[in-house]
Backbone bond lengths (Angstrom), bond angles and torsions (degrees), N, CA, C in turn:
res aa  C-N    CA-C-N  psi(-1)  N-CA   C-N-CA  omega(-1)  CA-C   N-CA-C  phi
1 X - - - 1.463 - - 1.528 108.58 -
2 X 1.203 101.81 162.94 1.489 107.19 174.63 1.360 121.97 -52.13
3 X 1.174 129.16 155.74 1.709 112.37 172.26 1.598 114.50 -90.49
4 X 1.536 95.64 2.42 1.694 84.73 174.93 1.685 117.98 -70.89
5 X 1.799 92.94 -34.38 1.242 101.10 168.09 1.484 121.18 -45.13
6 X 1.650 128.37 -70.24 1.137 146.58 175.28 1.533 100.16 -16.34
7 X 1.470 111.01 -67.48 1.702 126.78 -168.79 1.324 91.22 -52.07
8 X 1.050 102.53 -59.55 2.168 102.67 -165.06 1.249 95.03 -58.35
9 X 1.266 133.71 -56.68 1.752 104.15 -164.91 1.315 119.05 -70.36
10 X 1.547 109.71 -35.29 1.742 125.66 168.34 1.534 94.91 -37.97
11 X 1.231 141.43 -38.36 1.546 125.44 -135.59 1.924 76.66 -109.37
12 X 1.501 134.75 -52.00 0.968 126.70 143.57 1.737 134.64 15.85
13 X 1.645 83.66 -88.23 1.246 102.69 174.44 1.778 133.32 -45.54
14 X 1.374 78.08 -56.26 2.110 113.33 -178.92 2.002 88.35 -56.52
15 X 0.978 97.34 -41.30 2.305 99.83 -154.00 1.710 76.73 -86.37
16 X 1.001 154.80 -88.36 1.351 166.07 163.75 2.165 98.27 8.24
17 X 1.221 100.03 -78.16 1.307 126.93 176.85 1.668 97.89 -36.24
18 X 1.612 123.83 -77.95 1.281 141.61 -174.13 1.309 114.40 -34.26
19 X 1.487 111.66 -54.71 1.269 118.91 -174.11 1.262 120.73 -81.45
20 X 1.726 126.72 -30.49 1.156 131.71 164.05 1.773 109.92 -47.47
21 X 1.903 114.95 -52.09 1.215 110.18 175.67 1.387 129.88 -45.58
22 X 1.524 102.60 -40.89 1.418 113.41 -169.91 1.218 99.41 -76.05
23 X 1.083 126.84 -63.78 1.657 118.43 170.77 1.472 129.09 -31.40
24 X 1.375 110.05 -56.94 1.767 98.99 161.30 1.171 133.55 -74.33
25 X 1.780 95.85 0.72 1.705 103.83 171.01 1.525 106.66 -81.81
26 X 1.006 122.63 -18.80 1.286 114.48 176.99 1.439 125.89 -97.40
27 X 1.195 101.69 -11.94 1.538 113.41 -164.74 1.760 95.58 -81.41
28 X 1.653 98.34 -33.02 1.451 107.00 -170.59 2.002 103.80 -66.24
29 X 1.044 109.49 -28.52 1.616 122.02 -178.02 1.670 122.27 -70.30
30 X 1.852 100.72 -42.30 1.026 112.86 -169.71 1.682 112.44 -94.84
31 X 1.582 98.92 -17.74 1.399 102.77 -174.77 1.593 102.68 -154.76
32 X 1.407 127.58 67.75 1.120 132.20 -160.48 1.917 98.65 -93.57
33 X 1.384 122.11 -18.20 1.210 91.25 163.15 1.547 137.16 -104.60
34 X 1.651 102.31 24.81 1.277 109.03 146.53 2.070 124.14 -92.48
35 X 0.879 96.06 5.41 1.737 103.20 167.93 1.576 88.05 -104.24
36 X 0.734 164.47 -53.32 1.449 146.35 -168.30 1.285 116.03 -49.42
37 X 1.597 97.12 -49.79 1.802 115.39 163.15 0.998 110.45 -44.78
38 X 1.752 127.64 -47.49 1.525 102.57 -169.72 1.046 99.49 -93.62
39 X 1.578 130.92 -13.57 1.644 85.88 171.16 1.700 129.90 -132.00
40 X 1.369 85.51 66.35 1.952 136.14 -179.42 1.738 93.55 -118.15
41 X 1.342 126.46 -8.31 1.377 117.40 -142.33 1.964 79.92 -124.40
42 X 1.816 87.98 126.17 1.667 92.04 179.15 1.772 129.92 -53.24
43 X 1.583 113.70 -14.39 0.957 92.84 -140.69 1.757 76.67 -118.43
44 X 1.249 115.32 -42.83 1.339 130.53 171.95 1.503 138.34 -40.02
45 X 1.519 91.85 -32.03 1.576 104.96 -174.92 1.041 114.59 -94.71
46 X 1.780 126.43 3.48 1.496 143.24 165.70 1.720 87.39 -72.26
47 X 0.794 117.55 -23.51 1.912 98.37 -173.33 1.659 124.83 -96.81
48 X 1.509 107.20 1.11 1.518 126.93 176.37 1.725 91.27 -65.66
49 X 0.838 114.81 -62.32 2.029 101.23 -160.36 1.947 89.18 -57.70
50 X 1.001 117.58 -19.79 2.033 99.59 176.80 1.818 94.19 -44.14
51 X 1.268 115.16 -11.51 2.022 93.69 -170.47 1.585 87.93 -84.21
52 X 1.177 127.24 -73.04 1.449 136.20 171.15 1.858 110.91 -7.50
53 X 1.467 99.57 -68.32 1.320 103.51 -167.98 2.114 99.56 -80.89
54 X 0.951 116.27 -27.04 1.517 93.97 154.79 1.564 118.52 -77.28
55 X 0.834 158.41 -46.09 1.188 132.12 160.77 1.721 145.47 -27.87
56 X 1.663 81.50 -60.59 1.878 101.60 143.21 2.072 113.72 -34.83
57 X 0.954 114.67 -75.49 1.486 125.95 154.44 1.835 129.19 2.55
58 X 1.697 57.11 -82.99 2.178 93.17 -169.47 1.653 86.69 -55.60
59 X 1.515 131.65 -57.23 1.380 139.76 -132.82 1.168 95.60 -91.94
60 X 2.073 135.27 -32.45 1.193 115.59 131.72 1.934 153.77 -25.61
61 X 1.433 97.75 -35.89 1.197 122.68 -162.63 1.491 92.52 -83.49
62 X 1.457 113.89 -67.17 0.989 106.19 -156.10 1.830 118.66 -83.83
63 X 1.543 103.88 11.87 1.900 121.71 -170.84 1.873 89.24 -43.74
64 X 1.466 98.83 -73.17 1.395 106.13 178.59 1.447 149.99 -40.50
65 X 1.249 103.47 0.86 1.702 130.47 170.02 1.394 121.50 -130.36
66 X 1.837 96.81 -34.39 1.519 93.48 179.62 1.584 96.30 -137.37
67 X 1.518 126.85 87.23 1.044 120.32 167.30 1.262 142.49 -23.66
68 X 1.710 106.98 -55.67 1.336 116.91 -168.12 1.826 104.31 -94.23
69 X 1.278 116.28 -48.31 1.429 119.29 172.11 1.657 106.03 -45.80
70 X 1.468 103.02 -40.72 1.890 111.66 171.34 1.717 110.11 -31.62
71 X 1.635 77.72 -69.19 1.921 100.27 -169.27 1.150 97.34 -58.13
72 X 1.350 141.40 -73.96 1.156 125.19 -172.22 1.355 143.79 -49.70
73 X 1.576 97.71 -23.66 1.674 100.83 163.21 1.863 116.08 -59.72
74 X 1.460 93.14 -66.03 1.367 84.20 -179.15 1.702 126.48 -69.13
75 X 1.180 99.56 -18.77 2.173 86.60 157.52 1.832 106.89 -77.30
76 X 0.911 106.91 0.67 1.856 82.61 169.49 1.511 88.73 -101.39
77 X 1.555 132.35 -43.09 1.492 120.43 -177.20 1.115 104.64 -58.82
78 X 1.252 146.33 -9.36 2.002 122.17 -168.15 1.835 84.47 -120.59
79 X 1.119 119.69 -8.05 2.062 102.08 169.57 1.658 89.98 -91.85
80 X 1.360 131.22 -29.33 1.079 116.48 175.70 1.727 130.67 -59.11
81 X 0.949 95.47 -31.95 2.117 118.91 -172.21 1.400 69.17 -89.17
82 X 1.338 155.11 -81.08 1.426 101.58 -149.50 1.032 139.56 -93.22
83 X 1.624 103.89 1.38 1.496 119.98 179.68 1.765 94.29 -48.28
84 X 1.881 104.71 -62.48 1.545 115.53 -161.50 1.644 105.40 -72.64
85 X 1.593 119.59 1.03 1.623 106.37 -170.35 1.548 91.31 -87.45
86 X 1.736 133.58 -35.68 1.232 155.08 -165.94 2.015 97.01 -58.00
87 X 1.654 104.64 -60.58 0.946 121.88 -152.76 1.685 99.38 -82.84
88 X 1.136 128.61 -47.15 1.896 132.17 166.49 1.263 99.89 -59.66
89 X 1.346 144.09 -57.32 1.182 136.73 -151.21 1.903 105.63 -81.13
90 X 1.466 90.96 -36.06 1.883 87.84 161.83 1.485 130.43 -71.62
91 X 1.504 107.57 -14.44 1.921 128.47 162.60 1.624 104.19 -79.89
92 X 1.341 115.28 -35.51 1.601 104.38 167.20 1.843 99.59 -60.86
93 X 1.261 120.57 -74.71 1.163 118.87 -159.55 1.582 126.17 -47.32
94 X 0.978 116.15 -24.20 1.593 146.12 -171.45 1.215 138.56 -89.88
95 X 1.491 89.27 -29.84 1.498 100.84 164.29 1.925 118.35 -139.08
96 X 1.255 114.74 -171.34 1.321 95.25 -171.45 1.693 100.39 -120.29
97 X 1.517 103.08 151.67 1.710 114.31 -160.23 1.506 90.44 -108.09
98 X 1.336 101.96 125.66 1.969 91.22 164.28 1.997 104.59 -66.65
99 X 1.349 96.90 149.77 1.592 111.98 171.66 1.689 112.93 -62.41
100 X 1.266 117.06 -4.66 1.657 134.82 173.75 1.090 110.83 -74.42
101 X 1.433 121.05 -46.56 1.590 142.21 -154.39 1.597 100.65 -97.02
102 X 1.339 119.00 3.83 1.471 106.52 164.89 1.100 125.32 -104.51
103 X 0.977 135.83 127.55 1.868 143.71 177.91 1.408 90.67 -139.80
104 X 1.932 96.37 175.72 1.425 111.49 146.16 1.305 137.23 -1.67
105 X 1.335 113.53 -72.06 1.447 126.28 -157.38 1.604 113.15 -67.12
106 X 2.067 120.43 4.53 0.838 145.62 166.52 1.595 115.71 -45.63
107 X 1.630 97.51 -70.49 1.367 127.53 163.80 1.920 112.55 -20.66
108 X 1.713 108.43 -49.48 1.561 115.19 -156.68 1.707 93.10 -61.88
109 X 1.199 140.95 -55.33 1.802 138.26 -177.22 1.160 111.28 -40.89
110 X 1.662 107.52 -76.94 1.581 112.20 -177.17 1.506 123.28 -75.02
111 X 0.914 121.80 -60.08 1.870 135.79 170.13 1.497 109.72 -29.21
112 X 1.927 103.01 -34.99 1.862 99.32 -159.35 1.617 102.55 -92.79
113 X 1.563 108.94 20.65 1.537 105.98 154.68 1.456 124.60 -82.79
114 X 1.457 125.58 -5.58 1.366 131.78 152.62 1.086 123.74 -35.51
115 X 1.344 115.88 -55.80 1.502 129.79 174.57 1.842 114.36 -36.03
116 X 1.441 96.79 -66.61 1.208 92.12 164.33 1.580 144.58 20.86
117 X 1.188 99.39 -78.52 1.427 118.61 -160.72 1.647 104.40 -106.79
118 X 1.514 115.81 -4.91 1.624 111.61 164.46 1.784 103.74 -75.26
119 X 1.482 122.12 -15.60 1.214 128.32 178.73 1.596 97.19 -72.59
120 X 1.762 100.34 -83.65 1.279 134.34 -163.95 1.555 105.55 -32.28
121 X 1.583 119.77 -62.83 1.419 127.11 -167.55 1.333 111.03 -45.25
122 X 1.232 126.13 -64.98 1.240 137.84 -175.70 1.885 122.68 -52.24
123 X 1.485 95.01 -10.35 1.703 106.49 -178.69 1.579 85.71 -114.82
124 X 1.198 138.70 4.96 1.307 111.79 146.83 1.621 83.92 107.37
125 X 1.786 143.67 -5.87 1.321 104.14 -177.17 1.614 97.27 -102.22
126 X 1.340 118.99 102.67 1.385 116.46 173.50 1.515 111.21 -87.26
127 X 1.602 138.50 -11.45 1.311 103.64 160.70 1.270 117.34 -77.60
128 X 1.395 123.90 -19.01 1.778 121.08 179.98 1.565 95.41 -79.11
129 X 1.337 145.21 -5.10 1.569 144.78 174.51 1.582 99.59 -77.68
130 X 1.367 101.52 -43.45 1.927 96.13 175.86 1.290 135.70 -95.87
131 X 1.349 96.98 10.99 1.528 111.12 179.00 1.541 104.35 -93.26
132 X 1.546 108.19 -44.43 2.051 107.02 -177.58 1.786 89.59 -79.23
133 X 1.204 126.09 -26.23 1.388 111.79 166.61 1.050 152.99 -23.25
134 X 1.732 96.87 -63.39 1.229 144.31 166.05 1.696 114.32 -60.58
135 X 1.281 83.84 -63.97 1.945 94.14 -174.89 1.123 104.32 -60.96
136 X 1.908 144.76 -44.20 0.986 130.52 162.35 1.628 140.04 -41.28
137 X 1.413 103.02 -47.53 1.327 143.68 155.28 1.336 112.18 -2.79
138 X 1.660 85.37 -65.49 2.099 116.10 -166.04 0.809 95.83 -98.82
139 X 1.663 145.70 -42.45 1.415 99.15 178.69 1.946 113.24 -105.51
140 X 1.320 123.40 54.29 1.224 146.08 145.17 1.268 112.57 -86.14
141 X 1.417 131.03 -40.97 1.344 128.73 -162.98 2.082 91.32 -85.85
142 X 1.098 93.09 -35.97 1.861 93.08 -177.26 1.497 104.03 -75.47
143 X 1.405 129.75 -40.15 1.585 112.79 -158.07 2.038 91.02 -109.90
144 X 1.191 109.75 8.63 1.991 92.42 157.12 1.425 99.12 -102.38
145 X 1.433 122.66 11.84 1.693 110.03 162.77 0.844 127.50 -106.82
146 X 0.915 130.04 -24.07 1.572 161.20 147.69 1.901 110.47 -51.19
147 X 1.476 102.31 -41.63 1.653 93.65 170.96 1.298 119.31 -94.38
148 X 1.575 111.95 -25.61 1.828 113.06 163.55 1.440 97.42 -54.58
149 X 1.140 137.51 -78.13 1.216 144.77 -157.47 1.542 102.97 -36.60
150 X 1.607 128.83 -64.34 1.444 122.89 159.89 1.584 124.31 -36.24
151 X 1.482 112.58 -46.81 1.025 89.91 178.67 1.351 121.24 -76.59
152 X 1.296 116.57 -21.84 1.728 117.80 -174.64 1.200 118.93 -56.37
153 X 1.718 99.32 -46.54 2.060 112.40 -171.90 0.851 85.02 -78.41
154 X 1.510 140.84 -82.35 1.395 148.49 -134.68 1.439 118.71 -51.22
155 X 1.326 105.52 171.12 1.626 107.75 163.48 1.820 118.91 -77.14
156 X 0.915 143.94 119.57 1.265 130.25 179.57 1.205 128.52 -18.90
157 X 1.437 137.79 146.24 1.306 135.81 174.89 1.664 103.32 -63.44
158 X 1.762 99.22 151.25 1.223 115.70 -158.82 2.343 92.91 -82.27
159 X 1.463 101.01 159.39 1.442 98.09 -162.20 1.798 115.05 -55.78
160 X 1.651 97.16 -24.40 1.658 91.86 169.57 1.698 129.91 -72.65
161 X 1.192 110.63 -0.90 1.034 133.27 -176.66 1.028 134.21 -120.76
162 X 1.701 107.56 -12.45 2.065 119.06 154.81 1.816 113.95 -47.69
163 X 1.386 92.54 -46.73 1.928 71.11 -175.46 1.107 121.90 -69.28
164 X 1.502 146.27 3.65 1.153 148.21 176.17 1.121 118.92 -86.62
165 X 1.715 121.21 14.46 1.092 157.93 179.77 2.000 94.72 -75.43
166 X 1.321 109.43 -58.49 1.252 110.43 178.29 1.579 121.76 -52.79
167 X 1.419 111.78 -35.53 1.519 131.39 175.92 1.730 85.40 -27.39
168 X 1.093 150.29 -68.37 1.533 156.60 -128.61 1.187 119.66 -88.57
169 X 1.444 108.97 -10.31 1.479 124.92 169.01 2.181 97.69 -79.39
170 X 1.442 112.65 -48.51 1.425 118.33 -166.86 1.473 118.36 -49.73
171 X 1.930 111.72 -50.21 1.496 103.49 169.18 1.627 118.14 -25.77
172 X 1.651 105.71 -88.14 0.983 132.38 -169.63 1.246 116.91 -35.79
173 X 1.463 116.82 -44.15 2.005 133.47 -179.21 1.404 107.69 -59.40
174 X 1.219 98.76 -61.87 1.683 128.57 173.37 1.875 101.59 -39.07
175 X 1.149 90.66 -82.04 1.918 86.72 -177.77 1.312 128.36 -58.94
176 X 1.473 107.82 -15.11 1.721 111.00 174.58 1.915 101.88 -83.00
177 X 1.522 129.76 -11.30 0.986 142.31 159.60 1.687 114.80 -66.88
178 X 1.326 103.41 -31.73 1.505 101.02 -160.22 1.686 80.39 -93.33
179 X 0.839 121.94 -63.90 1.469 133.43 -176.77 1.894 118.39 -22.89
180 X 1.435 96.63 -61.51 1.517 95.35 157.73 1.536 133.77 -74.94
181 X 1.122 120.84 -27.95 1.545 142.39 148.49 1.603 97.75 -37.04
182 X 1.282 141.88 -62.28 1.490 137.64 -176.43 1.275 114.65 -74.93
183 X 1.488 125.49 -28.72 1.939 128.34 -155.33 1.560 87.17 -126.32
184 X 1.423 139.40 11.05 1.097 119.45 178.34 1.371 133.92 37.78
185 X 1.602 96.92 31.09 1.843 104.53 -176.34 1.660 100.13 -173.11
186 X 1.491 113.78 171.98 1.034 134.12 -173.83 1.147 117.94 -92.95
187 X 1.532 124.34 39.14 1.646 125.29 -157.69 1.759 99.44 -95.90
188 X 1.460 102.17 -166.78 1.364 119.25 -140.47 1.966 100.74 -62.34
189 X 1.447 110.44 -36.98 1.231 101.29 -176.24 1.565 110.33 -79.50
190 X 1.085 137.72 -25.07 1.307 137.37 -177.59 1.943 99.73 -72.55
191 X 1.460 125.47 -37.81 1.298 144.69 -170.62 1.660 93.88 -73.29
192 X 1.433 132.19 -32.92 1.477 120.77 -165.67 1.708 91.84 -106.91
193 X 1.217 114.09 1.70 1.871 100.59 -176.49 1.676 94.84 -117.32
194 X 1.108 108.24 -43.04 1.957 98.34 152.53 1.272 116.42 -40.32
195 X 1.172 107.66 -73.86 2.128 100.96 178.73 1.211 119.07 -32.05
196 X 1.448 110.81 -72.71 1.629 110.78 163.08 1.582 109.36 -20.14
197 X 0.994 113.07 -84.13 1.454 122.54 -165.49 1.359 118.75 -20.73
198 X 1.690 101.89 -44.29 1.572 139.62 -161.35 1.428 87.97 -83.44
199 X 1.460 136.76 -29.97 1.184 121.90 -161.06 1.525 108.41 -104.07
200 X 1.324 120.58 -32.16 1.657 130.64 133.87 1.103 116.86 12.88
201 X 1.715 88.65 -89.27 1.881 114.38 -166.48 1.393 110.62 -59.59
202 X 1.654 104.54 -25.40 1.817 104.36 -174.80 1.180 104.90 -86.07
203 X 1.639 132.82 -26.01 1.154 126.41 158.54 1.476 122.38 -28.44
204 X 1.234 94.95 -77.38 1.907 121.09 -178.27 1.359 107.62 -46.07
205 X 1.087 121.65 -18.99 1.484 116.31 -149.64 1.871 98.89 -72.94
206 X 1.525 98.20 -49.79 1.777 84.18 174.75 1.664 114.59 -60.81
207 X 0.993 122.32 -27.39 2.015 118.45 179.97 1.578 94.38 -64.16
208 X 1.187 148.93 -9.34 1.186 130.39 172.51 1.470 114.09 -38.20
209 X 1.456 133.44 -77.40 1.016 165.56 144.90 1.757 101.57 8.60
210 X 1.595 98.02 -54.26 1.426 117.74 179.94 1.388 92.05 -64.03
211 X 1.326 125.12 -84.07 1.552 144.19 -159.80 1.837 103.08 -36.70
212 X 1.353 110.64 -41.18 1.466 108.35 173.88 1.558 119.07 -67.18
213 X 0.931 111.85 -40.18 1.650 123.86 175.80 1.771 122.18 -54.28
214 X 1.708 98.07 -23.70 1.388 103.36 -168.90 1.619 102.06 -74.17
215 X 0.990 103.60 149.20 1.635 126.29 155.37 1.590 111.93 -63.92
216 X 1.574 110.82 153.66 1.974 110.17 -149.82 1.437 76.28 -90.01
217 X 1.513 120.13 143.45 1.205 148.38 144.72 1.467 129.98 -125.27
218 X 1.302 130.69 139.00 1.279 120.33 -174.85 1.603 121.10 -35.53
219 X 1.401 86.06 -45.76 2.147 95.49 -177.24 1.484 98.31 -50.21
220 X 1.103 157.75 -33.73 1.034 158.18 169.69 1.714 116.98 -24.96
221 X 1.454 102.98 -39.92 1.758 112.54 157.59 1.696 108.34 -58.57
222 X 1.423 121.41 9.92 1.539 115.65 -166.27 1.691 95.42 -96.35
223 X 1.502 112.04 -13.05 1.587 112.64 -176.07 1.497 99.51 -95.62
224 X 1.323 149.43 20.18 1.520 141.12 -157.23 1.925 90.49 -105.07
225 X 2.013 91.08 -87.80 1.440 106.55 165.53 1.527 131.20 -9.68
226 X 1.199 109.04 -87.92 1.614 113.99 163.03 0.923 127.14 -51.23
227 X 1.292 120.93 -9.41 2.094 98.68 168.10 1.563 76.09 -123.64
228 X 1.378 172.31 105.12 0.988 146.51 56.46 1.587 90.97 -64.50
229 X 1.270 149.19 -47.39 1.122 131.84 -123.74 1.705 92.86 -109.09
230 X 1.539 104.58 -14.01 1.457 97.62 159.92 1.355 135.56 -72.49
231 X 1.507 98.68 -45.96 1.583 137.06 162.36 1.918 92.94 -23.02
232 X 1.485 124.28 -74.75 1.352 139.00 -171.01 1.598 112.17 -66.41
233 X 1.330 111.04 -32.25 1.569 96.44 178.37 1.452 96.00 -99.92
234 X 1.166 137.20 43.42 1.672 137.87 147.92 1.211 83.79 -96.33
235 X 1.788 118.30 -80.76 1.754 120.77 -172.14 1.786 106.79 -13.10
236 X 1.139 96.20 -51.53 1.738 116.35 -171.33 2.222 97.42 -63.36
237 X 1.198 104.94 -75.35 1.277 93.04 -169.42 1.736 117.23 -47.95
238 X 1.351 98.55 -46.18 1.653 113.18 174.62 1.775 103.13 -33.28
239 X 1.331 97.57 -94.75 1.447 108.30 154.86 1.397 114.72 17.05
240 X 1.072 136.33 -77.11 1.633 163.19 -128.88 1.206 109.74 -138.07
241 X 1.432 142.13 -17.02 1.273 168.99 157.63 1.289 143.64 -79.31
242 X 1.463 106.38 -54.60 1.658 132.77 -179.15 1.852 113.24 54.68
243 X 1.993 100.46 14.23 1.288 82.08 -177.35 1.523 125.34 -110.21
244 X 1.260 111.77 3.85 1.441 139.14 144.35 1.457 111.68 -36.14
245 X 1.165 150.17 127.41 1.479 139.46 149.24 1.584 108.01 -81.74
246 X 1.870 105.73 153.46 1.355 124.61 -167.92 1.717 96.12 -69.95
247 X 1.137 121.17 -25.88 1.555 134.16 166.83 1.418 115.45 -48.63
248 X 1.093 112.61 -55.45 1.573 124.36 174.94 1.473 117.09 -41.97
249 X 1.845 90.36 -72.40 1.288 117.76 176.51 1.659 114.69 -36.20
250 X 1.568 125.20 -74.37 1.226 110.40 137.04 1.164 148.28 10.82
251 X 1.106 122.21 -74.30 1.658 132.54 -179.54 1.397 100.05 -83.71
252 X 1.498 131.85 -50.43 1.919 111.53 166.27 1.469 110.40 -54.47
253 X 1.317 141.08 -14.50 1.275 128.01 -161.88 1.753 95.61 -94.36
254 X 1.291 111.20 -35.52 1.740 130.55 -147.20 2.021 69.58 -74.41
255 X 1.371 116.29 -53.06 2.000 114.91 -144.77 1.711 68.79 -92.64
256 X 0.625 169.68 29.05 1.711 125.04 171.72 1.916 78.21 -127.33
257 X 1.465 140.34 -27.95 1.427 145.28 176.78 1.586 95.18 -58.28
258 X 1.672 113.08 -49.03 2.056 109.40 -149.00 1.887 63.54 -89.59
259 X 0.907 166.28 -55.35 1.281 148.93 -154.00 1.442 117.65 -50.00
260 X 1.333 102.03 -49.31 1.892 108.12 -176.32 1.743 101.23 -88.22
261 X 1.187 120.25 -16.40 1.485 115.05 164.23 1.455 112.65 -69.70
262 X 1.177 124.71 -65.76 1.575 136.87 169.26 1.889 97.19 -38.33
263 X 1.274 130.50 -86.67 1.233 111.88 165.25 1.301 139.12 -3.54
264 X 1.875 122.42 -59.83 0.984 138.06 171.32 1.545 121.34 -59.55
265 X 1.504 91.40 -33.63 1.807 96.06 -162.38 1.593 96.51 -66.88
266 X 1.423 103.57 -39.30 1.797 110.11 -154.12 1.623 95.63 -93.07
267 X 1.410 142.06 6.51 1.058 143.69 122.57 1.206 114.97 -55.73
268 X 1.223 128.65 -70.82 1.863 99.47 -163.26 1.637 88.75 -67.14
269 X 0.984 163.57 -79.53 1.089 167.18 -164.75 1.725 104.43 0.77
270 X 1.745 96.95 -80.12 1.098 113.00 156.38 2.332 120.52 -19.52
271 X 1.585 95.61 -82.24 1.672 93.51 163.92 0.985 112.47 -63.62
272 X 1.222 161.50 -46.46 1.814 128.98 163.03 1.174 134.48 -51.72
273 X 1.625 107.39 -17.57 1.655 87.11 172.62 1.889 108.74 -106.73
274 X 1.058 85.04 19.81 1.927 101.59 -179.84 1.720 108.38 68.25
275 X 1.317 106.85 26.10 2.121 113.25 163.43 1.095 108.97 -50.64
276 X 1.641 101.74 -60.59 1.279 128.75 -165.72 2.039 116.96 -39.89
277 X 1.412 112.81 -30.16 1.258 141.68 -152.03 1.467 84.19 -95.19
278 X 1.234 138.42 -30.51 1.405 137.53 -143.26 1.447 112.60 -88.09
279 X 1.741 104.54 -32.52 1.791 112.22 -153.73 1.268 98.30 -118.51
C-alpha cells in the first residue's frame, strides 16, 4: 500500500492509543477501586499486558519516521511484558482460577512476549529476540494445554467469550514472525509454527457461521490481532516461498482490513448508543 496509508493509520493508532490511556488514567483516579477489581478479576487481568504489547506495536510503527522515539517505545514495551508476565503469572500461581475462567485470552500475558523480537531482531538485539522468544515459546506450549483441556471437559465458553477462540491462531503467527525476524529466512522452525497457524485458521473455519450469529461484545476485537498477524506471516512465507499467489495475498489483506473496519464501526456504534457501557 501506499505509505500515505501507513502514516494515516500510524497517526490512527498513536490518537486511538492516547486517548484510551488517558481515559483509564482517569478512571484509575476517579474510581480506582474498580481497576483493582479488574485486575483482582480472573479473567480481566489477562488483558493489562495489551498496554505493553501496544507499545511494542506503536514503537514498530513509528521506527520509520521516528527512529529513536520508535526504539524507545518498544524497549519500554518489552521491560513492560515482563515486568507484568513475572507479576500475572505469580497471581496464576498464588491464587486459585476457577476452570470457567480459562479461555484464550490466557495466552495475551505470557504468549505476548513473542512479539518482542519482531521489534528487537531487526535493531540488531538478537540475544534479547531469543530470550522473549523462548519465554513465550514455554509458556504457549503450557497454556494451549491447559486451554484445550477446558475446552474439551468443560462446558463451552460463555457467548462473550467465543471469539477469543481466534486468540489461538496469534501465538503461532506471531512466532513464525519473530522467527524469521531472528534467522533472516523461512527455515524449518518458522515453517513448523506457520503450519500450526495454518491449522488454527482451518480449525475456526466451521465457527464462522457461529462467529456471525453472536451478539457485539467487546471480545469481538479478539478477531482483528490474529489474522492481521496471520495475514503477515503468509506475506512472510510467500516472500521466502513464492508459493502463495499475489492474489491470495490480496484477498487476506482486503478480509482481515473490512474485518477491523466492521469491528470499529460496531464499536463506536456500540459507545454512542451507550451498549458499549453495559458489558
Amino acid at each position: 500500500m501506499t505509505s500515505w496509508v501507513s502514516a494515516g493509520m500510524t497517526g490512527v493508532a498513536v490518537t486511538v492509543f492516547v486517548v484510551l490511556l488517558l481515559t483509564y488514567s482517569y478512571k484509575w483516579l476517579v474510581a480506582k477501586d474498580q481497576v483493582m477489581a479488574e485486575l483482582q478479576h480472573p479473567v480481566r487481568i489477562n488483558f493489562l499486558p495489551t498496554l505493553s504489547i501496544n507499545l511494542i506495536l506503536l514503537g514498530m510503527l513509528l521506527t520509520q519516521w521516528f527512529p529513536q522515539v520508535g526504539l524507545d517505545l518498544w524497549r519500554v514495551g518489552a521491560a513492560l511484558q515482563l515486568i507484568l508476565t513475572v507479576i500475572i503469572v505469580n497471581v496464576w500461581l498464588n491464587t486459585e482460577r476457577p476452570v470457567a475462567s480459562i479461555n484464550p485470552a490466557w495466552f495475551i500475558p505470557a504468549v505476548g512476549n513473542v512479539l518482542v523480537p519482531v521489534a528487537a531482531a531487526p535493531a540488531g538485539y538478537l540475544t534479547l529476540s531469543a530470550f522473549f522468544l523462548s519465554l513465550g515459546l514455554f509458556f504457549w506450549a503450557i497454556l494451549v494445554t491447559v486451554i484445550f483441556y477446558r475446552l474439551i471437559t468443560k462446558a463451552p465458553l460463555e457467548p462473550a467469550m467465543q471469539p477469543t477462540l481466534v486468540i489461538m491462531v496469534a501465538p503461532p503467527a506471531v512466532s513464525c514472525l519473530a522467527a524469521v525476524a531472528i534467522t533472516q529466512s523461512f527455515g524449518p522452525m518458522a515453517m513448523a509454527l506457520f503450519s500450526v497457524a495454518v491449522f488454527f485458521v482451518v480449525l475456526l473455519l466451521p465457527q464462522i457461521p457461529h462467529f456471525l450469529r453472536l451478539s457485539f461484545y467487546p471480545s469481538w476485537w479478539a478477531y482483528t490481532f490474529p489474522l492481521a498477524a496471520f495475514t503477515l506471516a503468509c506475506h512472510k512465507f510467500s516472500q521466502f516461498n513464492g508459493i502463495i499467489s499475489a492474489a491470495m495475498l490480496l484477498a487476506m489483506t482486503i478480509f482481515v482490513t473490512l474485518v477491523v473496519l466492521a469491528v470499529s464501526a460496531r464499536t463506536l456504534k456500540a459507545l454512542a448508543t451507550g451498549e458499549l457501557a453495559h458489558h
